[in-house]
VEXVOTI-657210 format. One line per 2 residues: number of its first residue (from 0); for each residue y negated, x negated, z of C-alpha. Coordinates in steps of 0.001 Angstrom, whole numbers, plus 500000, padded with zeros to 6 digits. Each point is the difference from the previous one (the first is absolute). Layout:
# VEXVOTI-657210
NUM> Y:X:Z  ...
# end
This chain:
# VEXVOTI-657210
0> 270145:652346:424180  498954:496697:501492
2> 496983:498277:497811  499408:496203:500976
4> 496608:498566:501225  497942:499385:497120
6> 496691:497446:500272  496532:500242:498226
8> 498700:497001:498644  497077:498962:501464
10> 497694:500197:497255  499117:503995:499401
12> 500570:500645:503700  501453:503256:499355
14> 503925:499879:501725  502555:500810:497187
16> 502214:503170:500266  503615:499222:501186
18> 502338:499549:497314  503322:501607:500356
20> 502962:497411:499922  503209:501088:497727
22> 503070:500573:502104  497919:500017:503360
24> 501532:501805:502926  499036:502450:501246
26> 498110:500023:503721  502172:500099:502763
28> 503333:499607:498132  502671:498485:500834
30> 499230:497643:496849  496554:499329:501107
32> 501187:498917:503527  502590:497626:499010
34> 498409:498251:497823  497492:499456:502313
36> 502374:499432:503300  501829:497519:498223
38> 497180:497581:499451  498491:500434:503454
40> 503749:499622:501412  500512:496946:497600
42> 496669:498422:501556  501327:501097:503574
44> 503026:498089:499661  499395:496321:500490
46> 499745:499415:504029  496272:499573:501187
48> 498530:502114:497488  499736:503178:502291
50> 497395:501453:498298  500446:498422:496391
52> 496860:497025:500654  501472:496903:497565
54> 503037:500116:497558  499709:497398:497276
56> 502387:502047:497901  503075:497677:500661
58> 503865:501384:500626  499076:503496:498403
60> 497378:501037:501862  496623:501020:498517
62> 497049:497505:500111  496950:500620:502222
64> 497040:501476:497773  496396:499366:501407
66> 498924:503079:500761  498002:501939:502518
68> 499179:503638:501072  496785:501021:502413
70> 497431:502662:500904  503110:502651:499338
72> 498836:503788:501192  503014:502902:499587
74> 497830:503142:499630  496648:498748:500958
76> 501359:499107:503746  500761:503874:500675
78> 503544:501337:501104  502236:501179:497115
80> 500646:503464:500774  503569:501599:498364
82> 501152:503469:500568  503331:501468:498470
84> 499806:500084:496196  497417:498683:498312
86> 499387:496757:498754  497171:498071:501716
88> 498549:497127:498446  497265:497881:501442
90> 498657:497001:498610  500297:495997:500707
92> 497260:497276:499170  500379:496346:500503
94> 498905:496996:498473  502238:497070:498880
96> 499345:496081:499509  502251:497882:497951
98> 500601:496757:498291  498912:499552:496866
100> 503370:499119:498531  501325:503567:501339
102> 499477:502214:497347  499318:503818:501091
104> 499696:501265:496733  503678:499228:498884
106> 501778:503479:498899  502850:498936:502565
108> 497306:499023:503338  501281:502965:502304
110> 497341:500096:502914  499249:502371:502977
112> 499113:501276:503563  502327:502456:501363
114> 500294:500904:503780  503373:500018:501995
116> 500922:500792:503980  502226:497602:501849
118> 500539:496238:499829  498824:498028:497145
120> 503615:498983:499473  501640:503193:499860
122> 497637:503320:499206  500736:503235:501891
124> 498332:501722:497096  497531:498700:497101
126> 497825:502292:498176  498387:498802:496472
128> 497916:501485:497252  501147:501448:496570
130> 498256:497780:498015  499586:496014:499983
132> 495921:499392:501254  497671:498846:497362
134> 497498:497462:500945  496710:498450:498047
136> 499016:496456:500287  497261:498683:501700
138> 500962:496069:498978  502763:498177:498329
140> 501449:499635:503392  499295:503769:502299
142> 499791:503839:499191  499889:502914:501323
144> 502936:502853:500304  500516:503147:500497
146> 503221:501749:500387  501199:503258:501927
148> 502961:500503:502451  501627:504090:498853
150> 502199:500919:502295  502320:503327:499344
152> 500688:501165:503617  502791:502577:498714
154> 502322:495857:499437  497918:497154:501913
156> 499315:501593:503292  501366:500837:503419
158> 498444:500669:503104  500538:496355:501499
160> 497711:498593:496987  496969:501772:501514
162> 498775:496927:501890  497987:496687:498574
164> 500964:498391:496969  499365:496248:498907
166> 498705:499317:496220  501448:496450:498643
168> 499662:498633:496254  501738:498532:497433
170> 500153:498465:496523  502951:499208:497690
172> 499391:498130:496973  503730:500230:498035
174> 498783:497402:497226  502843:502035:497338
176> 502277:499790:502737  502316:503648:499780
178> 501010:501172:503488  502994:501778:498523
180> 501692:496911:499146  502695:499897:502275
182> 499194:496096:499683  496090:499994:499597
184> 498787:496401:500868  497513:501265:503420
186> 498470:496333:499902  498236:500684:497109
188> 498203:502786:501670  496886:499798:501671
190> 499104:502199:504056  497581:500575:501827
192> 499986:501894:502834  497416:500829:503208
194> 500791:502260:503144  497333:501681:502923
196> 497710:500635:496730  498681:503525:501781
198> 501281:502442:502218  499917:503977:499367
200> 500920:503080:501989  502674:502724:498733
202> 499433:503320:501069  501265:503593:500015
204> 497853:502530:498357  499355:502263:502688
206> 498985:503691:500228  498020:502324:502078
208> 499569:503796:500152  497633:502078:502376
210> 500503:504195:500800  497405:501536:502320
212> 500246:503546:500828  499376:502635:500635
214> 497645:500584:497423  497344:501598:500871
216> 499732:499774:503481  497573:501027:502874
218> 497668:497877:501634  501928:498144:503249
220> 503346:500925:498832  503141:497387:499465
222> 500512:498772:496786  502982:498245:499399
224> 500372:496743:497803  503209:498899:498461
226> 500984:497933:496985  502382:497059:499209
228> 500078:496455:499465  502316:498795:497662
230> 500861:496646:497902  502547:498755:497389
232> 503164:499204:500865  501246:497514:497829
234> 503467:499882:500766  500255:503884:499346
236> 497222:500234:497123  498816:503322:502027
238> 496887:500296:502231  500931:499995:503568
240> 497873:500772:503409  498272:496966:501396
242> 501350:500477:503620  497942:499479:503523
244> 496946:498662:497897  496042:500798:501523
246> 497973:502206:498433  496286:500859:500187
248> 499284:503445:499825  495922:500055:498161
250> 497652:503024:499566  497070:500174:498082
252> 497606:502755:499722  499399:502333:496898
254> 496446:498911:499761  500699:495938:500452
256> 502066:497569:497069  501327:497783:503174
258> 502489:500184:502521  499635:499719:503362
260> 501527:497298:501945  504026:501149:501205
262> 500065:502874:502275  503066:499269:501165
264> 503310:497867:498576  503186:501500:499937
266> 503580:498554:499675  502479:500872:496826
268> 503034:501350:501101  503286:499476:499190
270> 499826:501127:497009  496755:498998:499380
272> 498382:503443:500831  496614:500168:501396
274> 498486:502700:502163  497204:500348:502432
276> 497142:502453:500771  496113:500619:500784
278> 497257:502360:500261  498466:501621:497197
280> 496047:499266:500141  498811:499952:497003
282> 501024:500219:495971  501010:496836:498637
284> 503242:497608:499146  503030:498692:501796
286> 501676:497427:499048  502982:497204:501088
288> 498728:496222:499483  503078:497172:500305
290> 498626:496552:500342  503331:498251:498308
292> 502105:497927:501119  501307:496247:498859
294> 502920:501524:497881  497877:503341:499437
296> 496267:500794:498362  497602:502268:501440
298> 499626:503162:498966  497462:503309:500217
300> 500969:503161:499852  497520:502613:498255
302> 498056:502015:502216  500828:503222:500684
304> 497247:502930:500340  500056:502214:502681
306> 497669:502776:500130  498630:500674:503760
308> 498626:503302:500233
# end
């Protein structure tokens, strides 16, 4: 269940824990996503205010809040990497500034950084966190947040969100204003909102494997490599081969803790299949190193002995 933003007062220093709000939605419900779509769409509406930048809260439309997001990271600045069932969550800091007649602390203040693909106006996708963020003041006017984005690949992802993602903000204060009133008064409530906050990669989890044989083998005799590189397929929630992709092939000896530099790179297949061969010289490791790709991590295999007698 969705717990809202909660702010430490500034004296102690020490950020409050988040208090959970009765009746919340939960994340990523259709609730949740309503409530908040009709605001932003309410602060869409007049013409000129493509983003939301000025309402004064006239004809039903909520009022502009002063408000202001920067110095937002989604998971440190590294790519969020999914594969096909489990949950991944990866955090999101970000500091705010505000007026000083916007009060954060209010139990109905709904604030937070999320990350969506496509045009501000009209998301492809948006991915958000299970719980609200909870921030700690550094003045009566700025804190700082921290949230997380959890993203359940098994009902938010296909294959086409594996590209770059923008992060935007927003803040809603409702002032006792119920969203389930068919005729809620939207003037009386208070947005803020801020796109191009970040960007952040998506990527498929990705998986290598690495067979050498025969094992043991003589001294100047073939050995052949073969193993596959595979990914998540989001669409089918299966692992599938990662097709016509280059791949190193790496040996170390049994004696050394590094790999030498690619002995030679090899193309998957169409099925992702790899397969190549060398000389046996001495006893040591194989193994299959991808460098990743923009939708794709990199990815080792673990080195497989072969015995050279």
């Amino acid at each position: 269940m969705r717990i809202r933003a909660t702010v430490a007062a500034v004296s102690g220093a020490l950020a409050l824990s988040a208090l959970a709000v009765p009746g919340a939605h939960a994340v990523g419900s259709a609730d949740h996503r309503a409530d908040v779509a009709k605001v932003r769409e309410a602060a869409h509406a007049a013409a000129g205010k493509t983003p939301f930048t000025g309402s004064t809260g006239s004809d039903g439309e909520p009022y502009a809040i002063d408000l202001t997001f920067s110095n937002v990271k989604v998971n440190g600045g590294n790519p969020i990497v999914a594969g096909t069932t489990n949950v991944v969550s990866v955090p999101v800091t970000y500091n705010i500034k505000h007026a000083a007649s916007v009060d954060v602390t209010a139990d109905d203040f709904l604030m937070d950084v999320e990350i969506y693909r496509g045009s501000f106006e009209e998301f492809d996708n948006e991915l958000l966190g299970d719980n609200w963020p909870s921030c700690t003041a550094t003045s009566s006017t700025a804190a700082t947040c921290k949230g997380t984005i959890d993203i359940d690949p098994r009902d938010e992802l296909r294959n086409a969100d594996a590209t770059t993602w923008k992060a935007f903000g927003y803040a809603i204060a409702l002032n006792g204003v119920d969203l389930n009133d068919p005729n809620a008064d939207l003037s009386k409530v208070g947005y803020a909102e801020q796109d191009a906050l970040a960007t952040t990669k998506l990527q498929r989890y990705s998986k290598l494997t690495v067979n050498a044989s025969p094992e043991p083998v003589k001294k100047g005799k073939t050995i052949t490599v073969t193993g596959l590189l595979s990914r998540a397929n989001w669409d089918t929630h299966k692992y599938a081969g990662y097709t016509v992709q280059p791949v190193g092939l790496q040996f170390r000896k049994k004696s050394s803790s590094t790999y030498t530099s690619t002995l030679k790179t090899v193309k998957s297949d169409s099925k992702g299949n790899l397969k190549t061969t060398t000389t046996a010289t001495v006893d040591g490791y194989f193994r299959y190193n991808f460098a990743g790709t923009s939708t794709t991590p990199a990815v080792k295999a673990t080195g497989d002995y072969v015995d050279v007698q």
